[in-house]
Each structure stands twice: as structure tokens, then as C-alpha cells.
C-alpha positions in Angstrom: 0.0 0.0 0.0 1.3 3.3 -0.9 -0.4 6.8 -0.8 0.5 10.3 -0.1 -0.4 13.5 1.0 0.3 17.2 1.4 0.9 17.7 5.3 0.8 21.5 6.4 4.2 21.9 6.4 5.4 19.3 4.3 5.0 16.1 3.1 3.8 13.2 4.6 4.3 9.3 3.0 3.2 6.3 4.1 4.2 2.7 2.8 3.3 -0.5 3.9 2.0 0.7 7.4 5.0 2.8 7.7 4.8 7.0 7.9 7.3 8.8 6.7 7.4 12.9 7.8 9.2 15.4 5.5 8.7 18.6 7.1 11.1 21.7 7.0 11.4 23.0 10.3 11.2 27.1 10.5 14.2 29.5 11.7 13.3 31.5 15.1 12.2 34.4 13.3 11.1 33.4 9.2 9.4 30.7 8.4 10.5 28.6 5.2 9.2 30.1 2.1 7.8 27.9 -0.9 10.2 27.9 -3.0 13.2 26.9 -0.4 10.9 24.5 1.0 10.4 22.9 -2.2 13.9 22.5 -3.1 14.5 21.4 0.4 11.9 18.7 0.1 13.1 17.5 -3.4 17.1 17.4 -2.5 17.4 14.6 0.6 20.8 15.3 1.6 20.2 19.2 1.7 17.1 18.6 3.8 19.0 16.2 6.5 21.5 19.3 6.8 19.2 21.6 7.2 17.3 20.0 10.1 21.1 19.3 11.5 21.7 23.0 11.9 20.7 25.3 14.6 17.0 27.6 14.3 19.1 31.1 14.3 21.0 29.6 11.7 18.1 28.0 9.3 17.0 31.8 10.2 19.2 33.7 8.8 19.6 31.3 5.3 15.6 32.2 5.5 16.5 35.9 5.8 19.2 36.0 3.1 17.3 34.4 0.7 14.0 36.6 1.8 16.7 40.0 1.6 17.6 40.1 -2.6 15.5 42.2 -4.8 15.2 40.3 -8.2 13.5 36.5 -8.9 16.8 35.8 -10.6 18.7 36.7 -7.4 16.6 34.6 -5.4 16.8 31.7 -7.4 20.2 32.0 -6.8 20.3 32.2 -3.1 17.8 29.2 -2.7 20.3 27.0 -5.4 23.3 28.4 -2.7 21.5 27.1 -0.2 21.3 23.6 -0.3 24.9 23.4 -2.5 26.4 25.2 0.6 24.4 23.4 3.0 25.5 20.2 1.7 29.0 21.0 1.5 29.0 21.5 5.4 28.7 25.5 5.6 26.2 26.0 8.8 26.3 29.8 8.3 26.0 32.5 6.0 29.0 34.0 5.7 29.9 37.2 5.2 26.6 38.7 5.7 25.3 41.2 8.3 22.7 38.2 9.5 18.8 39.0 10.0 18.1 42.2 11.3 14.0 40.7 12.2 15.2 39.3 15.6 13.3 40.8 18.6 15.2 38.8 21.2 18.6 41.0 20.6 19.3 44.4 19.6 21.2 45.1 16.1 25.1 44.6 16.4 27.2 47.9 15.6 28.2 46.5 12.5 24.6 45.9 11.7 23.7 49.5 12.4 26.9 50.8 10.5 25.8 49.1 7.1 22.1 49.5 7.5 23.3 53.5 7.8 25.4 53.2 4.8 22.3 52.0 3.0 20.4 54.6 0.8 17.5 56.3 2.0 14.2 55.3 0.4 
């Protein structure tokens, strides 16, 4: 017996009695959006890393991809993703990290780039 179907947050299979949960869990802050959580869903090894890693840092690989301003950019960042994921990077690097978080105040480094920003 085999059947399947959508679960809230992911997917849910079961085969011969035996359920098998795919869901993406969430950072602290962002929640998965579709279009990481698909490719997250579709690439098994990618998925197992990012359930490996910590919620702040699922977070801010949410915010980066959630920061760009073109599709094409995007697409990028959620193909970066799960390559870098895979490859054993935990982190972002080299980025200012999410700037949502209401548990902690911005950094000084955060505040000096957001200043350097221009203004809309």
C-alpha cells in the first residue's frame, strides 16, 4: 500500500503501514518560504543538513534568501543554499545576519551598514 499527501508543512508518506514525515522545520524568526521548502523537500541530503543546523541559523539562510530584490537573485540564493548546506557550511558568511530578531538588539556593524544603505 502506498499513498500520499500534502501535510501543512510538508510532506507526509506512508508505505506498507510505515509513515514517513518530510517537514522543513522554521528559523526563530522566518518561516521557510515555498520555493526553499520545495527544493528542500526534493534534495534529501540538503534537507538532513538543514534539520542538523541550529534555528538562528536556518533563520538567517531564511532571511538571506527573503533580503535580494530580483527572482533571478533569489533563485540564486535558494540553489546556494542547499549546495552550501551540503557542502557542510552551517552559516551565512559574510553577511550582516537577520536584522527581524526581537530577542537582541542590532550589532554595531549591523547598524553601520544599514546607515550606509540609501535612503528610500
Amino acid at each position: 500500500m502506498f499513498f500520499f499527501r500534502a501535510g501543512g508543512l510538508g510532506l507526509k508518506i506512508q508505505y506498507n503501514n510505515c509513515m514517513i514525515k518530510k517537514e522543513i522545520s522554521d528559523g526563530v524568526v522566518h518561516t521557510v518560504p515555498a520555493d526553499l521548502r520545495k527544493v528542500l523537500t526534493a534534495d534529501r541530503a540538503a534537507h538532513a543538513k538543514w534539520e542538523d543546523i541550529t534555528p538562528l541559523a536556518r533563520n538567517e539562510w531564511i532571511c538571506w534568501v527573503e533580503s535580494v530584490k530580483t527572482p533571478e537573485t533569489r533563485r540564486q540564493h535558494v540553489e546556494h543554499v542547499c549546495s552550501e548546506l551540503k557542502e557542510g557550511v552551517r552559516r551565512r558568511c559574510c553577511w550582516i545576519g537577520c536584522i527581524h530578531r526581537k530577542d537582541k538588539s542590532l550589532s554595531p556593524t549591523q547598524k553601520w551598514i544599514l546607515g550606509k544603505r540609501p535612503q528610500k
